[in-house]
N, C-alpha and C positions, 0 to 999 in steps of 0.2 A: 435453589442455591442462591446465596448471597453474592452478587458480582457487582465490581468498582470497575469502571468504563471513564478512562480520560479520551479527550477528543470526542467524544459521543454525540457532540454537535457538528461535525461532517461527514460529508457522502457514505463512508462508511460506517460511522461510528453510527449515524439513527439509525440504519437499517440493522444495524448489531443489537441496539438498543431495542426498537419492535422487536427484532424475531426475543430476545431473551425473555421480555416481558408478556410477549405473546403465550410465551411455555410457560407462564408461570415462574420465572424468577424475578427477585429484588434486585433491583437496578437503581446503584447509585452512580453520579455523573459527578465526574470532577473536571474544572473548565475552568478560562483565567475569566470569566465573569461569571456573574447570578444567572442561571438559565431562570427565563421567564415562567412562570407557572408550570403546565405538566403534573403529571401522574410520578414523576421519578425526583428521586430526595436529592437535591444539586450542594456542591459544595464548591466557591473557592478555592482553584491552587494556582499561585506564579509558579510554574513551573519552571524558570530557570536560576529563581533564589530560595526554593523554600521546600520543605519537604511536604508532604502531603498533610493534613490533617487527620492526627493521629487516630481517630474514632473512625475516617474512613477507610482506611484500610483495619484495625484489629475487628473490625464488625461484618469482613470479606472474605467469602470462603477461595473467590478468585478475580485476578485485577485481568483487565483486557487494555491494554496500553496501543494510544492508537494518538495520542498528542504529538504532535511536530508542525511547527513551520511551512504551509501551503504554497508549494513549486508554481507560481506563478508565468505564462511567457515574459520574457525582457530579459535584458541583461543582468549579470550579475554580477554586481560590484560586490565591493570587500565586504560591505553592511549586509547586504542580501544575503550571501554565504554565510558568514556567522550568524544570521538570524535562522537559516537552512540546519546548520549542524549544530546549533546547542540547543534549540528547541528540543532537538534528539537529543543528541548527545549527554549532554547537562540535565535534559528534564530526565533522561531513564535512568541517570545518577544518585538524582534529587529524590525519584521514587522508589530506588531501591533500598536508598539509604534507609528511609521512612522505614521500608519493610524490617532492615533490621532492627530498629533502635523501636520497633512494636510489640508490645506484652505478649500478643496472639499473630500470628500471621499467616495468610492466604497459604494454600497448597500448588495455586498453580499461578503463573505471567505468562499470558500470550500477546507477545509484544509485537507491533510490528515492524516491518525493516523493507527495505525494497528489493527490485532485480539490478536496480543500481551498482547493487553491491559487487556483482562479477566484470566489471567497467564493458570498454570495446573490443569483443572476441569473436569479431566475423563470424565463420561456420563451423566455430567448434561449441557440440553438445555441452550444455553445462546442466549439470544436476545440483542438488545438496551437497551434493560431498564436492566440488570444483571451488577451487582457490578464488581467493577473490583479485580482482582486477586494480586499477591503476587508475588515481585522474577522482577528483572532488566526490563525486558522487558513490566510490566505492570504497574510500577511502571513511566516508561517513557515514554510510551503512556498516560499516566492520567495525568502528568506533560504535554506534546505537548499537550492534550485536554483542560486544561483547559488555558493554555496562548492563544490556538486561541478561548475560549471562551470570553476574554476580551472584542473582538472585539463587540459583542452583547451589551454589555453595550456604547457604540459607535452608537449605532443606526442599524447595519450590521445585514443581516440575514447570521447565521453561521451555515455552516453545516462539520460535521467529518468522515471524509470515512476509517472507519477501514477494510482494507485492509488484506485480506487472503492473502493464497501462489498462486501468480501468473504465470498463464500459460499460454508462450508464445514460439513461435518456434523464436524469436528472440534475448532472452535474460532469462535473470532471472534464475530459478531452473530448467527450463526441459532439454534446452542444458547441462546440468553440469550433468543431469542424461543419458542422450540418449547410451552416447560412453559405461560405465558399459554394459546396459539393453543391447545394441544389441551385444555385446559378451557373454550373455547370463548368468551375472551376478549379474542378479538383487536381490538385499536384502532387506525384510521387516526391519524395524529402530524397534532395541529391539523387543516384542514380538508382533509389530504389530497392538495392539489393538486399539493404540489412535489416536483420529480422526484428516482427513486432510482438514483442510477447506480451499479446493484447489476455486479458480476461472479465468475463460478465461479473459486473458489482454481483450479482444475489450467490458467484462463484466464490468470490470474496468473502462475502457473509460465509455460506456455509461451510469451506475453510478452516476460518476462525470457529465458528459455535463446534466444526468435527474437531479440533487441535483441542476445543477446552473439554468436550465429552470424551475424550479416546485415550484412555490412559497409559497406555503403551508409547506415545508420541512425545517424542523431545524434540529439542532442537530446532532447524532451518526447515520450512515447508516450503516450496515455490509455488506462489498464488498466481499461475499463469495455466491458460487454455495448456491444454496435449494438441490444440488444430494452431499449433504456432504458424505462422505466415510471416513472410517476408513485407517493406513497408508497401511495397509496389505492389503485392498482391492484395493488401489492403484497402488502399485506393481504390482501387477495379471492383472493388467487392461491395465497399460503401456506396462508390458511384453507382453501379448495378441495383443497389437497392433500391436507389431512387429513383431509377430510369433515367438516368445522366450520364452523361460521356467522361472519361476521362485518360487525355490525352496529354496534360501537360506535366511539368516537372520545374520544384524550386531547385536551382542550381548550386550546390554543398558550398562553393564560393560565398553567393549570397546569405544561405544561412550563416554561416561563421562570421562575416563580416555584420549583419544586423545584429544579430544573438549573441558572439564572442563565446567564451567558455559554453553559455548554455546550451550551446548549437550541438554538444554530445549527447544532452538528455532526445535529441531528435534524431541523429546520425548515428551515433554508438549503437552496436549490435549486439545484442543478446537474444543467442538461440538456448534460451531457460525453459525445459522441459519441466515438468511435475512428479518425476521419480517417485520420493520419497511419498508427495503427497497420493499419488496412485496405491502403492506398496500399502499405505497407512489404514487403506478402505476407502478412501472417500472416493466417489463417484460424479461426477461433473455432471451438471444441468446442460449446460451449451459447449460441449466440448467442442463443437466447428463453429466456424466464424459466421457461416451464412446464415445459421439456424439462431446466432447470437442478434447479427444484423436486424435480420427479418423481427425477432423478439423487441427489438426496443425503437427501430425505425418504424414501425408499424403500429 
């Protein structure tokens, strides 16, 4: 199969990139620079003034949309947010457009999107099918959901991988946690209670490569563990792995006050279950969290 892979140069995107190329597919990479050498044919795109280039998409039998604006810690001013939501927003616009205005076009977009998208909903179960929520971050996941819905109308089968807190010994949130946890540092975020719907990067991967094989599959997937935990049971869990204690707690005051708005991407709770994605076939690697821990801490 012929597949167009934007982002392909982060945490998820290589690992999408190996496993496709691994099987045996063409993998071309579109990215706002020249990726350096490699085995994979790269392409130039500004994604938020230009549509793609036309040869890479009518040459695609399917696009894997995974380009957006990297959620940084720190505050976020007005610049950081608009850099947050048009990178999405704008850029799955920018790529859709392309897709219509192309002689030949891709059969499938599996775009991705977050858990962001259902905001702060304490203890209530959310699946695929659950409204989306309130507040920056759900408000621009449902904006990126619905421009790569366009594609549908197109003829495209479209599918949305909303995206948990990814766990990876290579990148993302667990390195930024490890160096705290093993001086024995470790803090529950505010009082603990709300839920982390953590999941293993190679979960992520296989997610995404089941959404492009499975052609029964539209729509929203929830790219998060079924062994969802709370963040304080989290804590306990990481610490335990390392043979660390963990006994303290950053105070939800302090977070908001350091962080401002972004202090919901920490505190906001989402108990995002994998419904749809279970129902679909797919099968989880690390479906609990110890058995995930032990995997990458080790």
């Amino acid at each position: 199969m012929r597949i167009l892979v934007t982002g392909g140069t982060g945490l998820i995107g290589k690992e999408v990139c190996q496993r496709l190329v691994g099987a045996g597919n063409l993998v071309t990479l579109l990215s706002r620079r020249q990726s350096p050498g490699g085995s994979l044919r790269s392409f130039v795109w500004d994604v938020q003034n230009s549509t793609p280039p036309p040869q890479t998409i009518e040459q695609s039998d399917a696009i894997i949309h995974l380009a957006g604006e990297p959620i940084v810690a720190g505050r976020w001013t007005a610049e950081v947010k608009k850099k947050i939501r048009e990178s999405r927003v704008i850029g799955t616009r920018n790529l859709v457009d392309g897709i219509a205005a192309s002689a030949t076009r891709p059969k499938i977009l599996i775009s991705a999107s977050a858990v962001g998208f259902y905001g702060d909903r304490g203890d209530e179960i959310l699946t695929e099918d659950s409204a989306g929520g309130a507040g920056f971050l759900s408000e621009t996941s449902a904006a990126w959901e619905r421009e790569a819905s366009r594609a549908a109308e197109l003829g495209l089968r479209v599918c949305q991988i909303r995206i948990g807190v990814v766990l990876s010994a290579a990148g993302g949130a667990l390195p930024l946690m490890l160096p705290a946890f093993k001086f024995g540092l470790a803090a529950s975020l505010g009082d603990g209670r709300q839920w982390f719907p953590w999941v293993h990067l190679d979960d992520v991967v296989g997610i995404i490569l089941h959404a492009l094989q499975t052609e029964s599959v539209s729509g929203p997937l929830n790219a998060v563990s079924p062994g969802i935990v709370r963040n304080g049971q989290f804590t306990h869990a990481l610490a335990r792995s390392l043979n660390r204690p963990a006994f303290l707690s950053a105070p939800a005051f302090a977070i908001n006050f350091v962080l401002g708005e972004m202090a919901e991407l920490l505190l906001g709770s989402q108990r995002a279950v994998p419904k749809k994605t279970l129902e679909s076939g797919y099968s989880f690697l690390f479906p609990q969290l110890e058995d995930a821990l032990r995997n990458l801490v080790h």
